[in-house]
MARMI-80289 format. One record per residue: residue in three letters; x, y, z of N, C-alpha, C in turn. Coordinates in steps of 0.05 Angstrom, whole numbers, padded with zeros to 5 digits. Atoms other than C-alpha are relative to their C-alpha. Example, Ala and Ser with C-alpha at 12.3 -4.5 7.8 and 13.67 -1.06 7.14 Angstrom:
! MARMI-80289
+--------+--------+--------+--------+--------+--------+--------+--------+--------+--------+
: residu :     nx :     ny :     nz :    cax :    cay :    caz :     cx :     cy :     cz :
+--------+--------+--------+--------+--------+--------+--------+--------+--------+--------+
:    ALA :  00018 : -00024 :  00000 :  00246 : -00090 :  00156 :  00018 :  00024 :  00000 :
:    SER : -00016 : -00024 : -00001 :  00273 : -00021 :  00143 : -00015 :  00022 :  00014 :
+--------+--------+--------+--------+--------+--------+--------+--------+--------+--------+
END
This chain:
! MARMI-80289
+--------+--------+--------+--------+--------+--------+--------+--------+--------+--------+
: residu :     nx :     ny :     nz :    cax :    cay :    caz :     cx :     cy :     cz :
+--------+--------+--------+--------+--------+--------+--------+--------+--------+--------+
:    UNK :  00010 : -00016 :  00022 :  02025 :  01768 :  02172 : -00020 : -00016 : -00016 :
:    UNK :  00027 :  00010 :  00019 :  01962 :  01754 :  02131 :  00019 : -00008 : -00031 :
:    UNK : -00008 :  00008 :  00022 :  01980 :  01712 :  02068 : -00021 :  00015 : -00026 :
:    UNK :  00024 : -00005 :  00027 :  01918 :  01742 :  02027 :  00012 :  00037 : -00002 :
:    UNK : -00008 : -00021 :  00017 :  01938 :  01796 :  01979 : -00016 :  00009 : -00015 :
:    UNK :  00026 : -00018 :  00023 :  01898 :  01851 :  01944 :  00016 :  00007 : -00020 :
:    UNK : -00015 : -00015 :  00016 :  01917 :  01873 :  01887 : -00017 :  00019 : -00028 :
:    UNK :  00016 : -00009 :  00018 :  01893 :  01925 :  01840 :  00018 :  00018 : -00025 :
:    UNK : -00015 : -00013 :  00032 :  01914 :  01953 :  01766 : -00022 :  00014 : -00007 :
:    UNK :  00011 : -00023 :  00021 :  01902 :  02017 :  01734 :  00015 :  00002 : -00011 :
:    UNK : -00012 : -00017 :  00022 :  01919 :  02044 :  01676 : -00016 :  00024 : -00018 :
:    UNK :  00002 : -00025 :  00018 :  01918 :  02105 :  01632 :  00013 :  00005 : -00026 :
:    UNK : -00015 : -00009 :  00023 :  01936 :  02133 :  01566 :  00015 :  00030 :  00002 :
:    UNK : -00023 : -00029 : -00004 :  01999 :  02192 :  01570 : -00011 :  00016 : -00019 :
:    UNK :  00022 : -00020 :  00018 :  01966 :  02260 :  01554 :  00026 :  00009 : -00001 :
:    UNK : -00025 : -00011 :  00009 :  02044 :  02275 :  01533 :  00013 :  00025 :  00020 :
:    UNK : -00013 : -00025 : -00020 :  02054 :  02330 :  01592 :  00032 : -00012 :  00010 :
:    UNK : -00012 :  00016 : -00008 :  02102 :  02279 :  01620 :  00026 : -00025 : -00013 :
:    UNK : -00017 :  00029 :  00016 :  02129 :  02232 :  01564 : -00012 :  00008 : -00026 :
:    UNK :  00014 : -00010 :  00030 :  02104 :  02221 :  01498 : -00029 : -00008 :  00001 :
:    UNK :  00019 : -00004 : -00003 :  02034 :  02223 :  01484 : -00017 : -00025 : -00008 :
:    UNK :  00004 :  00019 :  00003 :  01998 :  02163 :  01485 :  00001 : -00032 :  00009 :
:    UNK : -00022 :  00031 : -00011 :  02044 :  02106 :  01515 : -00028 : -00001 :  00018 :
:    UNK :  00015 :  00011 : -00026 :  02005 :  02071 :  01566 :  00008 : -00008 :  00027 :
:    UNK : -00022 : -00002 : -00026 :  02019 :  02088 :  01639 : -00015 : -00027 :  00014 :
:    UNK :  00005 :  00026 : -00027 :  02005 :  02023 :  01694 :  00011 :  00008 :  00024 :
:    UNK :  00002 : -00004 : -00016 :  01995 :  02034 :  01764 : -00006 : -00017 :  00019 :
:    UNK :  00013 :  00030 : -00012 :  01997 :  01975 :  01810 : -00003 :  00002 :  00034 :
:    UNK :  00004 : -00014 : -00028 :  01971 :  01975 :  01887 :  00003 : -00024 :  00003 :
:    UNK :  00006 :  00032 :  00002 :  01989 :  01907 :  01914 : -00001 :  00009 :  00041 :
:    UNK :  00000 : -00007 : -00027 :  01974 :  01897 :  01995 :  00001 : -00032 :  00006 :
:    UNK :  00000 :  00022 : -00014 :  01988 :  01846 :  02045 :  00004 :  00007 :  00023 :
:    UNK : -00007 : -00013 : -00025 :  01973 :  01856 :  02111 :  00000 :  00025 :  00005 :
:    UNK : -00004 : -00026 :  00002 :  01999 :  01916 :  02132 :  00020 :  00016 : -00011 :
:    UNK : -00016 : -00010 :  00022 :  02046 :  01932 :  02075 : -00017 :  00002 : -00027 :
:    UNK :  00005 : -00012 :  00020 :  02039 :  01963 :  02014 :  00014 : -00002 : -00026 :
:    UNK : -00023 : -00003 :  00015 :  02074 :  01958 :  01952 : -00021 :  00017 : -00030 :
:    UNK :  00024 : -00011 :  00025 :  02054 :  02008 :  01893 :  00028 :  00002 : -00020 :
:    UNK : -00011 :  00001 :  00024 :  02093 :  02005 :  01819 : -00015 :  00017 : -00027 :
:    UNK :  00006 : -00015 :  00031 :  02087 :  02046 :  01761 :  00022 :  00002 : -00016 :
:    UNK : -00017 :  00001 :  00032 :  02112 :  02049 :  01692 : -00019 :  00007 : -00017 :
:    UNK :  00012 :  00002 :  00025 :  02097 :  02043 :  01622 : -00003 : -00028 : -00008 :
:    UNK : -00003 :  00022 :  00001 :  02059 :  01989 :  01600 :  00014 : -00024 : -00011 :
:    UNK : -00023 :  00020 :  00024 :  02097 :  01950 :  01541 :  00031 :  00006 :  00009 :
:    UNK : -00031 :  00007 : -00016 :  02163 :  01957 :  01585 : -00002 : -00031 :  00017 :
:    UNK :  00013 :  00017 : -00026 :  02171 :  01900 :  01633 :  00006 :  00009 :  00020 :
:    UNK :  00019 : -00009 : -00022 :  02141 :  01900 :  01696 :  00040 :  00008 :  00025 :
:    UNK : -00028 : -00009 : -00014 :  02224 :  01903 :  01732 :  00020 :  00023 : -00015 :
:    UNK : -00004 : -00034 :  00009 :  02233 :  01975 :  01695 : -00017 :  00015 :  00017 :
:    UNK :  00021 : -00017 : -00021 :  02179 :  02002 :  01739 :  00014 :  00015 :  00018 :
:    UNK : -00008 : -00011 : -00029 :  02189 :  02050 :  01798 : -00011 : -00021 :  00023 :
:    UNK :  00019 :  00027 : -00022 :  02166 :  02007 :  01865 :  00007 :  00022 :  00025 :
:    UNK : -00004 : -00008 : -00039 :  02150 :  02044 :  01941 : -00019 : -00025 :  00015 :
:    UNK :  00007 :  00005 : -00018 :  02143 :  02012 :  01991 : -00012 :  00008 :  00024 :
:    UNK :  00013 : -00017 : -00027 :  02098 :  02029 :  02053 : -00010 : -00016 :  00021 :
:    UNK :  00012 :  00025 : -00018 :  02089 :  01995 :  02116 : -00020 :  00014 :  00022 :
:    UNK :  00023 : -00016 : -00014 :  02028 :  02019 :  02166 : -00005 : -00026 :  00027 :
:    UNK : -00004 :  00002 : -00031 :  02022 :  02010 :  02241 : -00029 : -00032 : -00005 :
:    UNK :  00028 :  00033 :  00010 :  01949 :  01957 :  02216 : -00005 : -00001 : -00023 :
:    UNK :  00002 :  00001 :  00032 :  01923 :  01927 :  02160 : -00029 :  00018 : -00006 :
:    UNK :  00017 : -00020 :  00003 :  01860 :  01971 :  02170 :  00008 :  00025 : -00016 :
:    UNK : -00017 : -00026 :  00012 :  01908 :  02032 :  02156 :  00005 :  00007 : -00029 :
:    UNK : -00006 : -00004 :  00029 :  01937 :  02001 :  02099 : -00025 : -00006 : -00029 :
:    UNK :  00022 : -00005 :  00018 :  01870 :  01986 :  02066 : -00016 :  00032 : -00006 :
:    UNK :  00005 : -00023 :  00010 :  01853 :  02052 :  02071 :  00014 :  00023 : -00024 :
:    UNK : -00023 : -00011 :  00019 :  01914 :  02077 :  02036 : -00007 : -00009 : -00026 :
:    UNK :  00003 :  00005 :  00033 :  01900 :  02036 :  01978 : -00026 :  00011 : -00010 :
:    UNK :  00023 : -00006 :  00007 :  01826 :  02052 :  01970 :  00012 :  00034 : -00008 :
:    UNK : -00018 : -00047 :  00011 :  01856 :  02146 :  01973 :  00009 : -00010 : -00023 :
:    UNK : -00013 : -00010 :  00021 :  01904 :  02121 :  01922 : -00018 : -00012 : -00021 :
:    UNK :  00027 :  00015 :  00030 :  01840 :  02080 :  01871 : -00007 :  00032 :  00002 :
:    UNK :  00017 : -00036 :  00005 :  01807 :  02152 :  01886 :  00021 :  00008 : -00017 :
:    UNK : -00015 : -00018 :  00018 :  01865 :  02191 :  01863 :  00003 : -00001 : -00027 :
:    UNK : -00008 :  00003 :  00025 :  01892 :  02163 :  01808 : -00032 : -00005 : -00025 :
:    UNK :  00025 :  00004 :  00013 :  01812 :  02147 :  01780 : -00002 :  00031 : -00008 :
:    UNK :  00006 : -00034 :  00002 :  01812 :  02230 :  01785 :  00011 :  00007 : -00014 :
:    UNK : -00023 : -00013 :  00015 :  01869 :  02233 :  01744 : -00004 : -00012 : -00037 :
:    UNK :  00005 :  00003 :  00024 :  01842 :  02193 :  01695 :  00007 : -00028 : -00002 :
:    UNK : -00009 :  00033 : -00001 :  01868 :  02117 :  01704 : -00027 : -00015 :  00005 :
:    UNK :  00016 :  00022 : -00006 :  01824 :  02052 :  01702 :  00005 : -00018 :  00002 :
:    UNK :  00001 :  00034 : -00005 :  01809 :  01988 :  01725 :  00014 : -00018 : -00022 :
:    UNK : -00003 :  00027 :  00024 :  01842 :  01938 :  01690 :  00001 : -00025 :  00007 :
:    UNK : -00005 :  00024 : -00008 :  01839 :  01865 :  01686 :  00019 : -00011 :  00010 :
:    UNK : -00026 :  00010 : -00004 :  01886 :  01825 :  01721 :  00006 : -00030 : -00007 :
+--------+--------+--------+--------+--------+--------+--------+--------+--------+--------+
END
């Protein structure tokens, strides 16, 4: 397995449909290889309150593509880049 890891952070501010209005949601895409690991929460919780899936893909071609759909999605929904 490839030791080099991507990793990318979004976040958003809660338009309250969901929670309360405001909080700040985090969305994390981390890859290695051909696994996946994605985490979400709220930001000012810590990071082992999160939800976490896991996803493992037949190559790491696969799983780069998976992460790039989910930057689309969640950018559509309204989340950004954030520093890491």
């Amino acid at each position: 397995m490839n030791d080099f890891i991507e990793r990318v952070v979004l976040v958003a501010r809660s338009d309250g449909q969901r929670g309360r209005f405001g909080y700040k949601k985090k969305y994390t895409i981390s890859r290695r290889g051909d696994s996946v690991i994605v985490r979400w929460g709220r930001e000012n919780l810590p990071e082992y309150t999160y939800q976490e899936q896991r996803k493992d893909f037949p190559s790491a071609e696969l799983a780069k593509a998976f992460v790039i759909e989910q930057v689309y999605k969640k950018t559509d929904k309204g989340y950004e880049r954030a520093g890491v």
